[in-house]
C-alpha beads as a LAMMPS data file, in Angstrom:
LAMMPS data file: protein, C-alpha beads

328 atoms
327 bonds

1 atom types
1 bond types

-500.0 500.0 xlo xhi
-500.0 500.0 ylo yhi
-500.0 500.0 zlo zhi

Masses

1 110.0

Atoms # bond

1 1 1 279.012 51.149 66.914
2 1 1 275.867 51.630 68.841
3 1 1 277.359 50.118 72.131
4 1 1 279.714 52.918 72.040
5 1 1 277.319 56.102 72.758
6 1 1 275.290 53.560 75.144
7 1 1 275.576 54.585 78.570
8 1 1 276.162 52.354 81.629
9 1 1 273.183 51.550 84.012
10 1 1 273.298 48.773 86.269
11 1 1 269.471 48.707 85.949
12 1 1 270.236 47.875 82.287
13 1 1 269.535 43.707 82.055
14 1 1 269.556 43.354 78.192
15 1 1 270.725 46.499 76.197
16 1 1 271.084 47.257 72.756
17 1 1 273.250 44.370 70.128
18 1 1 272.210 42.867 66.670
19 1 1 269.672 40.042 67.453
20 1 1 268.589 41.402 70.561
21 1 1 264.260 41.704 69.912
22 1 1 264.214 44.434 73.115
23 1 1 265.243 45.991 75.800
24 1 1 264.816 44.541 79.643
25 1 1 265.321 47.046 82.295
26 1 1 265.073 46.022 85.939
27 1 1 262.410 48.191 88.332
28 1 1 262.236 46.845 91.531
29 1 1 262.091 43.480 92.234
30 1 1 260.182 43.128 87.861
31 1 1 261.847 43.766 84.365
32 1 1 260.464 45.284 81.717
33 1 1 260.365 45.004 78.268
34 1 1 260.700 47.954 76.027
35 1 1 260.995 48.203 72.179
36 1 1 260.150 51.078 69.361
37 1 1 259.660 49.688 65.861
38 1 1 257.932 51.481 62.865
39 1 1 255.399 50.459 59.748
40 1 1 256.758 52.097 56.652
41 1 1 255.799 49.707 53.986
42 1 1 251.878 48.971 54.923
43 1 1 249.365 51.606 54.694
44 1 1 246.376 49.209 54.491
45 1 1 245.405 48.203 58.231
46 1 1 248.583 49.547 59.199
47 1 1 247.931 49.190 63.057
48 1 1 247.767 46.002 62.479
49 1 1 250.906 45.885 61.751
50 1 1 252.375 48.023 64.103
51 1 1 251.016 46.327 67.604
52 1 1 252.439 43.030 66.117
53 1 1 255.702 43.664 65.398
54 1 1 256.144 45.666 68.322
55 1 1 254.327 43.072 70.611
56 1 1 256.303 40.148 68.678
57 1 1 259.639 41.449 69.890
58 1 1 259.036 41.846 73.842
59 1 1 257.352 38.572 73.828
60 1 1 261.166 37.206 72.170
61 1 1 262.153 38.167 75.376
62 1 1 260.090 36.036 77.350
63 1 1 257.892 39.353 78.628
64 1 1 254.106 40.014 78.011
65 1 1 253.266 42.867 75.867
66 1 1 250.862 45.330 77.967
67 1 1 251.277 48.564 76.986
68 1 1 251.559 50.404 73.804
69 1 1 252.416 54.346 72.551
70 1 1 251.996 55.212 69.261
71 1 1 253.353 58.628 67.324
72 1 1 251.300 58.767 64.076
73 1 1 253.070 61.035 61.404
74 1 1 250.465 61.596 58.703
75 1 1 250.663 63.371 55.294
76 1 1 250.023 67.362 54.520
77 1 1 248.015 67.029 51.905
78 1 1 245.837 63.800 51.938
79 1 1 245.138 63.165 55.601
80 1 1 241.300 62.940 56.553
81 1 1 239.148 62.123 59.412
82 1 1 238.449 59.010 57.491
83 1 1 242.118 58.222 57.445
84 1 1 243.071 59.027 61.293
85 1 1 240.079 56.725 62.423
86 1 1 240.715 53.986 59.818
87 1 1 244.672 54.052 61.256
88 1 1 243.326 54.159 65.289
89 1 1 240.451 51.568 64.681
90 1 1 242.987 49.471 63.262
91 1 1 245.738 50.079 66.336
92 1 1 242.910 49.750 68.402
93 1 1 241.253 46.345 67.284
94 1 1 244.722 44.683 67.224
95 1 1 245.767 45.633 70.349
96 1 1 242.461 44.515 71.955
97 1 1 243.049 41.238 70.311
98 1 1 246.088 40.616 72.558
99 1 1 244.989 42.274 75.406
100 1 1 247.071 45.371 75.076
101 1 1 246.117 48.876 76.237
102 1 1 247.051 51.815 73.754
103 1 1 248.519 54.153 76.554
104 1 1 249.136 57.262 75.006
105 1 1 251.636 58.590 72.346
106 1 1 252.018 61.832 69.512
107 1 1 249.946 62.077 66.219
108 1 1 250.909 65.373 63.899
109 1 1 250.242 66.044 60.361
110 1 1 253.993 66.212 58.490
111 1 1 255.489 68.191 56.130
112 1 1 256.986 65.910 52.874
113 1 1 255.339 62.947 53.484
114 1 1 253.065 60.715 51.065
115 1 1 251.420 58.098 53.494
116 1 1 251.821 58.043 56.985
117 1 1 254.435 56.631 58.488
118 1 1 253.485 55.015 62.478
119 1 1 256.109 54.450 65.382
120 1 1 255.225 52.267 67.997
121 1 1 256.866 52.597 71.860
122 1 1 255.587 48.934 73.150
123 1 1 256.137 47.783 77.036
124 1 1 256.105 44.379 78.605
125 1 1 256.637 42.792 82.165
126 1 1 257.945 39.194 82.892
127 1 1 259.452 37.759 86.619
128 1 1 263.329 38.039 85.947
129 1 1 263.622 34.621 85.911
130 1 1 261.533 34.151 82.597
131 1 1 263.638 36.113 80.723
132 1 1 264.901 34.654 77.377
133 1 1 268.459 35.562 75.303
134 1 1 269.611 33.780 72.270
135 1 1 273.194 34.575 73.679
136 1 1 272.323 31.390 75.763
137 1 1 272.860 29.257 73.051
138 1 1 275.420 26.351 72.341
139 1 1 276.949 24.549 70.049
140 1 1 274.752 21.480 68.837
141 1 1 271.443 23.342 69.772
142 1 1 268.511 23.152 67.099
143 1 1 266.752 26.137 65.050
144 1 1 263.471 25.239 64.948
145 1 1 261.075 27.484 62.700
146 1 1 257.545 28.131 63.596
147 1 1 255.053 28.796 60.621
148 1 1 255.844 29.849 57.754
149 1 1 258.530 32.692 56.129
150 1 1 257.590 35.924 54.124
151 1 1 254.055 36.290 55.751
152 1 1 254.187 39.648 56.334
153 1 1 256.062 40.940 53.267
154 1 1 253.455 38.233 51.206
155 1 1 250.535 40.333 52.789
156 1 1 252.333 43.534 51.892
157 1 1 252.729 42.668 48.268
158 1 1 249.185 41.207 48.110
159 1 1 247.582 44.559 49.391
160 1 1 249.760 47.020 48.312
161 1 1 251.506 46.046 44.481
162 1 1 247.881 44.483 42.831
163 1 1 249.011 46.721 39.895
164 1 1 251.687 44.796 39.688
165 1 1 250.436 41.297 40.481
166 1 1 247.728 41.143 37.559
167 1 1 248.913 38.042 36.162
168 1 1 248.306 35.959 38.955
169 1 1 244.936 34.353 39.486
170 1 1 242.634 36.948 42.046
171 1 1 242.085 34.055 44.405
172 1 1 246.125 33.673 45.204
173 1 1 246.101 37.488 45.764
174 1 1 242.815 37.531 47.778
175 1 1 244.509 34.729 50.235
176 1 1 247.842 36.069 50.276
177 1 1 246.351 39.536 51.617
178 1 1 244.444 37.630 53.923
179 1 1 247.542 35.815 55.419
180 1 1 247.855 38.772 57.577
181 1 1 244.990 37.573 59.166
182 1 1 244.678 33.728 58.847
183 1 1 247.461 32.794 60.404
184 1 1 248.709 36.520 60.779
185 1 1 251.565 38.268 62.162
186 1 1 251.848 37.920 66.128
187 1 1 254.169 35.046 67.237
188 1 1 252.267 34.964 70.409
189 1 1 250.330 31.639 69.672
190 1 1 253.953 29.731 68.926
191 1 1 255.263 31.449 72.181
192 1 1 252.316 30.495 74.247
193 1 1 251.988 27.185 73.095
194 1 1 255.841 26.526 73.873
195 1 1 255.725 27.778 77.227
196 1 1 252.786 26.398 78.064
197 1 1 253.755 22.853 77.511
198 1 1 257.130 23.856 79.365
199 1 1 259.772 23.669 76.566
200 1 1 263.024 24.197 77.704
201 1 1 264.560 27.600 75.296
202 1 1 267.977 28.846 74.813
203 1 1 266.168 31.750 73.008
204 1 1 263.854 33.104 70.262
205 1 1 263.865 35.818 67.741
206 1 1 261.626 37.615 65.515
207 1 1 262.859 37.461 61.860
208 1 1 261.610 40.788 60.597
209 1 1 263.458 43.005 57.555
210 1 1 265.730 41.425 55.187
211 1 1 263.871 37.945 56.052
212 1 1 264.257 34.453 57.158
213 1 1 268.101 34.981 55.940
214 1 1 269.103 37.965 57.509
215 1 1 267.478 36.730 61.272
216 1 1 269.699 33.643 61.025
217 1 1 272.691 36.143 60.259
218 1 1 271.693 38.113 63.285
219 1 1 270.535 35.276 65.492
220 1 1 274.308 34.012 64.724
221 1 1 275.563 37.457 65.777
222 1 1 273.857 37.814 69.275
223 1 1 274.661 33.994 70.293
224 1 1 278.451 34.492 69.184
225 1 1 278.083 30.778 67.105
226 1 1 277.620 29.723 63.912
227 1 1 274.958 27.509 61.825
228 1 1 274.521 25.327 59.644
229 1 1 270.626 25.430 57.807
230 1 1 268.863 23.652 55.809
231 1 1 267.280 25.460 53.086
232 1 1 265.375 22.958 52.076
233 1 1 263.685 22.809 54.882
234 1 1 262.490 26.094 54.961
235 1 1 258.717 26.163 53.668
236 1 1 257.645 28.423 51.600
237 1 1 253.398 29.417 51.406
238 1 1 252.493 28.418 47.741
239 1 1 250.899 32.254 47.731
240 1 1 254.435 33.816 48.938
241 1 1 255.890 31.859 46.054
242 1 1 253.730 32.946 43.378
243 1 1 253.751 36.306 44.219
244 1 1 257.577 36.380 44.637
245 1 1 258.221 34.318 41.397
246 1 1 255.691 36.892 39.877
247 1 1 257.773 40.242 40.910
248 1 1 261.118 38.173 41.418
249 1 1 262.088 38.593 44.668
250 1 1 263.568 36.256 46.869
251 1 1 261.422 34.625 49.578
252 1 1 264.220 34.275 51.890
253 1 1 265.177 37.990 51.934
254 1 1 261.354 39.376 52.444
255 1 1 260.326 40.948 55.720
256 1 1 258.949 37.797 57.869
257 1 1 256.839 39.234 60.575
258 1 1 254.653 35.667 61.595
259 1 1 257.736 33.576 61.804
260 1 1 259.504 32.427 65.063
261 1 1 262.600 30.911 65.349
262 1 1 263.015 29.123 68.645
263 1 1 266.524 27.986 69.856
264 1 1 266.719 24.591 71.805
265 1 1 268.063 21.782 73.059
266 1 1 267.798 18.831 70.782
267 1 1 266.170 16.314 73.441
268 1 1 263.430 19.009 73.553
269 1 1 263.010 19.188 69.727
270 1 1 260.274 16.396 69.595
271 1 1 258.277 17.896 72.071
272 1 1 258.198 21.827 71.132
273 1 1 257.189 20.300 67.199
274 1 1 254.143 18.148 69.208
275 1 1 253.357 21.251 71.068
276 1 1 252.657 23.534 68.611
277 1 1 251.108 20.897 66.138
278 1 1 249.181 20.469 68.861
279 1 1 248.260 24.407 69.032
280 1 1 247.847 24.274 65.285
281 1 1 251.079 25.997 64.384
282 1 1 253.701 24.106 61.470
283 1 1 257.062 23.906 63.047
284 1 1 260.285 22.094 61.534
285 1 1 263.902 22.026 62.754
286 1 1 265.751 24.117 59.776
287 1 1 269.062 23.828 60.999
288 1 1 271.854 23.573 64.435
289 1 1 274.271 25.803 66.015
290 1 1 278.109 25.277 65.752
291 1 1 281.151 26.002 67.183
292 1 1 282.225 29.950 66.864
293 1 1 285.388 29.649 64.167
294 1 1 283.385 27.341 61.763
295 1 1 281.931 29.182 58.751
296 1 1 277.841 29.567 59.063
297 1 1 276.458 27.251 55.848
298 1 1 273.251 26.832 53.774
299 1 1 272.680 23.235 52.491
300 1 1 270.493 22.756 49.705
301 1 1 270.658 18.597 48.613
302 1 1 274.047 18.192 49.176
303 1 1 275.499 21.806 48.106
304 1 1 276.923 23.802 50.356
305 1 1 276.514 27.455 50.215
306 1 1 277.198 30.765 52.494
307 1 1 274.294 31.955 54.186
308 1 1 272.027 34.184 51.547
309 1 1 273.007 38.022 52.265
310 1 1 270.481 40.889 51.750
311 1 1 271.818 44.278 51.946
312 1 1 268.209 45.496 51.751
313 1 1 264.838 44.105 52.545
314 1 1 263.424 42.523 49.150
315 1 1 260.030 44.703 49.610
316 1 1 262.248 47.229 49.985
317 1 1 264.134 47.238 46.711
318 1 1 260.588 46.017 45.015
319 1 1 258.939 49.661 46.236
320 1 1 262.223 51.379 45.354
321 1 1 262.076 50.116 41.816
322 1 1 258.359 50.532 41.376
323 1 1 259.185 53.999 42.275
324 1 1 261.667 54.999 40.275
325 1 1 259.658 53.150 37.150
326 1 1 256.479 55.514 37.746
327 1 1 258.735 58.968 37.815
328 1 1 260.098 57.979 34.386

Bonds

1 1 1 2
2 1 2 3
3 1 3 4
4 1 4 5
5 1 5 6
6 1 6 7
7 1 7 8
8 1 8 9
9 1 9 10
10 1 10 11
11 1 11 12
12 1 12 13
13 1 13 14
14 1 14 15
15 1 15 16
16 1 16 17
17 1 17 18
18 1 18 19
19 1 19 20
20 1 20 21
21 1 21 22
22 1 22 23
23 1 23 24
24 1 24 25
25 1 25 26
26 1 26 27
27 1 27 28
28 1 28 29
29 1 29 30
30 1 30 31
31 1 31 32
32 1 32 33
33 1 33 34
34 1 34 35
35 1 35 36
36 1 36 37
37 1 37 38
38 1 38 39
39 1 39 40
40 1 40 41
41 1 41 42
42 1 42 43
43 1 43 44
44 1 44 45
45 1 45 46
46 1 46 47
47 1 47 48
48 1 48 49
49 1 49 50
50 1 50 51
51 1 51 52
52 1 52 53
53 1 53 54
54 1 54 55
55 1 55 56
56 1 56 57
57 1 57 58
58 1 58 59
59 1 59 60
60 1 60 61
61 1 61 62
62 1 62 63
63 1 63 64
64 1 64 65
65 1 65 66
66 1 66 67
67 1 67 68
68 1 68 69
69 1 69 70
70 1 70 71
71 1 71 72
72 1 72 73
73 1 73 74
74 1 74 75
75 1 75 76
76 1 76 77
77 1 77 78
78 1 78 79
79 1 79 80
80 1 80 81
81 1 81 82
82 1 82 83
83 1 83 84
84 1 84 85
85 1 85 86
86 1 86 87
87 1 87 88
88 1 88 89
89 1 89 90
90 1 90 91
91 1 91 92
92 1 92 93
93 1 93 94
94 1 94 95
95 1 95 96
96 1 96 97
97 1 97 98
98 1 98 99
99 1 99 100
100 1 100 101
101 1 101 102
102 1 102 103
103 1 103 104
104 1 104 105
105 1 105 106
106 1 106 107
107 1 107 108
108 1 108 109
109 1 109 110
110 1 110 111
111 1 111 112
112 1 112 113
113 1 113 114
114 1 114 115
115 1 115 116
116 1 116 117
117 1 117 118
118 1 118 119
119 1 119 120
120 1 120 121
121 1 121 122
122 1 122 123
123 1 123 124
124 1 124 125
125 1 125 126
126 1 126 127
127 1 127 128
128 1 128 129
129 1 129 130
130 1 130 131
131 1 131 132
132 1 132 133
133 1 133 134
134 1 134 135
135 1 135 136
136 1 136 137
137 1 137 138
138 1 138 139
139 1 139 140
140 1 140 141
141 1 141 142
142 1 142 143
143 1 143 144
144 1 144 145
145 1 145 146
146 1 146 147
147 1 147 148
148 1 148 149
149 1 149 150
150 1 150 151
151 1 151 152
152 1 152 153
153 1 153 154
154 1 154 155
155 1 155 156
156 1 156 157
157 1 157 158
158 1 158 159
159 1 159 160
160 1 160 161
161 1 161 162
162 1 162 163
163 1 163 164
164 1 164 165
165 1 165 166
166 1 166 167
167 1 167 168
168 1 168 169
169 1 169 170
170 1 170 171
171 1 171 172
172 1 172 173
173 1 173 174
174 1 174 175
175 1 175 176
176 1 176 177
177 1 177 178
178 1 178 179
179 1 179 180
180 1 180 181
181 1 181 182
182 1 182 183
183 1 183 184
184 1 184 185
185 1 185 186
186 1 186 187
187 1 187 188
188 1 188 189
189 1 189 190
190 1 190 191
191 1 191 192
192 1 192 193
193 1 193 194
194 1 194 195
195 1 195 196
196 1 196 197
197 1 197 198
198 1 198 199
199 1 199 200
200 1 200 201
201 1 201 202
202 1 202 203
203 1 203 204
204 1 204 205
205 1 205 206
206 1 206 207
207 1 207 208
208 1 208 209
209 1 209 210
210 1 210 211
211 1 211 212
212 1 212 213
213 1 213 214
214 1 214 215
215 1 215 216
216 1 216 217
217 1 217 218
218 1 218 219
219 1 219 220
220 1 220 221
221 1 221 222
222 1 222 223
223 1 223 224
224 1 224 225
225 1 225 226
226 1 226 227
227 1 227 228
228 1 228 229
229 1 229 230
230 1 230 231
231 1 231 232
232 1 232 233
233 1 233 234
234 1 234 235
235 1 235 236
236 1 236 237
237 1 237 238
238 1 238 239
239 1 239 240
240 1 240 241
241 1 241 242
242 1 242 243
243 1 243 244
244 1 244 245
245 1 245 246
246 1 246 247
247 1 247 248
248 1 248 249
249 1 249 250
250 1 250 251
251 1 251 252
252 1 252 253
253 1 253 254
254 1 254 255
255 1 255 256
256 1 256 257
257 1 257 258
258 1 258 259
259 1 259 260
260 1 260 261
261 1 261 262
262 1 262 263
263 1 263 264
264 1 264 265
265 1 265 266
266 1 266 267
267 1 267 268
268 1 268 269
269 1 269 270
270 1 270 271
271 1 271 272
272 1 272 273
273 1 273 274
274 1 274 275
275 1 275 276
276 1 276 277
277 1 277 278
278 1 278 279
279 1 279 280
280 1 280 281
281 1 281 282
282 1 282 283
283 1 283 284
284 1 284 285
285 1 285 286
286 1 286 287
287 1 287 288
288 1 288 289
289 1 289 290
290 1 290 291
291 1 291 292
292 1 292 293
293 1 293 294
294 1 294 295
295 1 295 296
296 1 296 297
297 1 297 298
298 1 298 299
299 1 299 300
300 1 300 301
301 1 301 302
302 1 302 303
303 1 303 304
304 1 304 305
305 1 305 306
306 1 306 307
307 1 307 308
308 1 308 309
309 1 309 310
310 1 310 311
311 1 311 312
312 1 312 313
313 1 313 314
314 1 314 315
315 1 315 316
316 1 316 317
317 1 317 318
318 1 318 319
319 1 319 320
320 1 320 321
321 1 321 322
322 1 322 323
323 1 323 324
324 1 324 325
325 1 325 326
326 1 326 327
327 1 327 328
């Protein structure tokens, strides 16, 4: 529906489709990298946050993040000094972390809202010729998976729901909020170390709302094949686990900011796994694409399942229901 009201430039190299991390536009004889993402959910170290998943999605395309915008919308009645410093410090020390300079953007305090709610404009630059797109893919290419799934929405829950989490020994909670640091958010180190040793890709993408499940949905959509995955391949932190057992939510349907999935050859397999081991970064093939026609599948032993389907982002539904608990 979106392609519809998109208009035509031939300066346009990747536009707008489900799957697609960013937008590449060509200037001169460079492309950039453009993408606008939010943080609704955090409000703890919220820039944090913000320059990753921004910065995660023009590296996808195979661009360096270098330049970032940021509108900060910030409550009526509870916004302080305190709070617009702790929200810039935090945009700030990110950002300087992957050498990315916060350029500008729009901060106003907002009529109806109850936290602040942060929009970031990132940019990025590559040589044309660097340029990444899962619609490269074929049939009998791997899915590899690079760290772990849920790390973001695990951090979320951690730092946001302890009311909710008091069962659960303080230790899990204490390292599950600190999985936004340690082994954080920013796919950069899995990129790096890929194209650093020279891996061949097809493509990568970002899994970010609705999870590890709804990427593969989309990566399926913006390659134009289907899979087949291995569930059980999938790993799960033992801290995202308790805390998802604990609120019961499903780990493969929570917002997975920290994960990469990496399309590939399956010659090259061996190699990107020994590169990023080598980096310090888990990686294991979860799955391979198929023929378009073929329905996409989810193996678990030997059943054989559709793809999970999330209509809404787990931590979304979890907030949703908190909230309409507490106005009871």
């Amino acid at each position: 529906m979106l392609r519809a009201h998109v208009a035509s430039d031939p300066s346009v190299v990747v536009g707008p489709g489900i799957g697609r991390d960013a937008a590449v536009i060509r200037v001169g004889n460079r492309v950039i990298a453009v993408k606008t993402d939010p943080v609704t959910f955090a409000t703890a170290d919220a820039g944090r946050y913000l320059v990753n998943v921004n910065a995660n999605d023009i590296v996808c395309m195979g661009a360096s993040p270098r330049w970032l915008l940021v509108t900060a919308l910030l409550p009526e009645h509870t916004t302080t000094p305190a709070l617009v410093e702790s929200i810039f410090g935090s945009i700030a020390e990110a950002a300087r972390e992957l050498n990315i300079a916060l350029v500008g953007g729009h901060t106003e305090i907002t009529l109806g809202l109850s936290r602040p709610i942060l929009v970031g404009q990132m940019i990025g630059e590559a040589d044309e010729s660097a340029l990444l797109d899962v619609a490269s893919s074929q049939p009998g290419d791997v899915i590899l998976l690079c760290s772990g799934i849920a790390i973001e929405g695990t951090a979320i829950l951690a730092r946001e729901a302890g009311d909710c989490l008091r069962h659960l020994d303080p230790s899990v909670i204490a390292r599950a909020a600190n999985l936004l640091i340690d082994p954080g958010i920013s796919i950069l180190p899995a990129a790096s170390a890929l194209r650093l040793a020279a891996i061949p890709l097809r493509g990568l993408h970002d899994p970010t709302e609705g999870g590890i499940a709804t990427a593969l949905a989309e990566l399926s959509a913006a390659s134009g094949l289907t899979m087949r995955v291995d569930l059980d391949a999938i790993p799960i932190l033992p801290e995202t686990r308790a805390i998802c057992d604990e609120l019961q939510l499903d780990p493969f349907g929570l917002i997975a900011s920290g994960s990469l999935l990496a399309v590939l050859a399956g010659e090259h397999v061996a190699s990107a796994i020994a590169a990023l081991k080598s980096a310090g970064i888990h990686a294991r093939a979860i799955g391979e694409m198929r023929q378009h026609g073929l329905a996409s599948v989810a193996m678990s032993g030997e059943i054989e399942r559709p793809l999970p389907v999330f209509s809404v982002d787990e931590i979304a539904r979890f907030f949703a229901q908190r909230n309409v608990a507490a106005s009871r």
